[in-house]
C-alpha positions in Angstrom: 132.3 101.2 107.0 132.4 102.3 110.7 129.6 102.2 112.9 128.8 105.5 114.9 127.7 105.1 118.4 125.2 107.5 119.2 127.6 110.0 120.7 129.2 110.4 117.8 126.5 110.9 115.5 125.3 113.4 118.3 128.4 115.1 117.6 127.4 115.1 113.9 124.2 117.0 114.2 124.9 120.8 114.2 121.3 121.7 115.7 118.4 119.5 116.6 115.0 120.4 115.3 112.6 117.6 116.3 113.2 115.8 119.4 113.0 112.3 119.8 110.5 112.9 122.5 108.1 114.8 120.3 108.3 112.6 117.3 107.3 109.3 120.3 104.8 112.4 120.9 103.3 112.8 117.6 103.6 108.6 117.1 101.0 108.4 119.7 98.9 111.4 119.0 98.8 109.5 115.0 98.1 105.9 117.0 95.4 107.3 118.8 93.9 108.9 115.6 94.1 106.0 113.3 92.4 103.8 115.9 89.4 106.3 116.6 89.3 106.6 112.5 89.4 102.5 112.0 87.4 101.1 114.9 85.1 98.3 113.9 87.3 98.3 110.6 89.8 96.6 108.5 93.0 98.6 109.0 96.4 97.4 107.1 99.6 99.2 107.5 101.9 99.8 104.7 105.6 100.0 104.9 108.1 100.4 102.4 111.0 97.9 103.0 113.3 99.1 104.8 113.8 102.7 105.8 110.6 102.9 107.3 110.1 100.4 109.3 111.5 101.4 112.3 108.7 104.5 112.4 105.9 101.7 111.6 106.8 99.4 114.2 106.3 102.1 116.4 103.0 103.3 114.9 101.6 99.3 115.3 102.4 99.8 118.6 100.6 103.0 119.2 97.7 102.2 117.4 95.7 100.2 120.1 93.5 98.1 117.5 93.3 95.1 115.9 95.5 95.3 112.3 97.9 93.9 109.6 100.7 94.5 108.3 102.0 94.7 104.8 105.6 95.5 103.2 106.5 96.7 100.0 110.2 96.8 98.8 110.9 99.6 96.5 114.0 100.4 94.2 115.8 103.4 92.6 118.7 102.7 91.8 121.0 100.4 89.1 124.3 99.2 89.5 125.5 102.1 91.4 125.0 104.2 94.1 123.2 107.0 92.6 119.1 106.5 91.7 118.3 106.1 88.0 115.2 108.0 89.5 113.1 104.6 87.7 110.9 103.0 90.6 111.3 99.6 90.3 109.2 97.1 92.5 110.9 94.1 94.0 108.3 93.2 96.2 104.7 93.5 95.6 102.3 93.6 98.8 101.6 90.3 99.4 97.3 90.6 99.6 95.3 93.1 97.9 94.3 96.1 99.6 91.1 97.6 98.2 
């Protein structure tokens, strides 16, 4: 499979509805919200493993508290390419949460 450079995945999109800079935007505005709502607590971020965690890596970073981090790692599909629509855990979070 080829890799796309960004130009040509550019050249993919036909129209851009979000922008980069108001999704960093919104990142913050969520940081800033989940710190005010968790100060003085426990806070533990969740992830599944591993579409998201390019967004949560930039949600720890926006999120000027004290917290952990926590992965779970999720499956869908068999043998093939296309999801059995079955979730299937393959790994657990590694400390309870309650």
């Amino acid at each position: 499979m080829d890799v796309l450079t960004r130009r040509q995945q550019a050249d993919d999109v036909a129209e851009v509805l979000v922008t980069s800079e108001e999704i960093a935007a919104k990142v913050r505005e969520l940081g800033a919200r989940i710190a005010a709502d968790y100060q003085g607590r426990d806070l533990v971020l969740v992830s599944i493993l591993k579409g998201a965690l390019p967004f949560l890596a930039d949600l720890m970073r926006a999120t000027p508290i004290p917290l952990a981090l926590d992965f779970l790692e999720v499956s869908s599909y068999g043998a093939g390419t296309e999801s059995t629509r079955a979730v299937r855990i393959l790994k657990d979070l590694a400390n309870p949460i309650e």
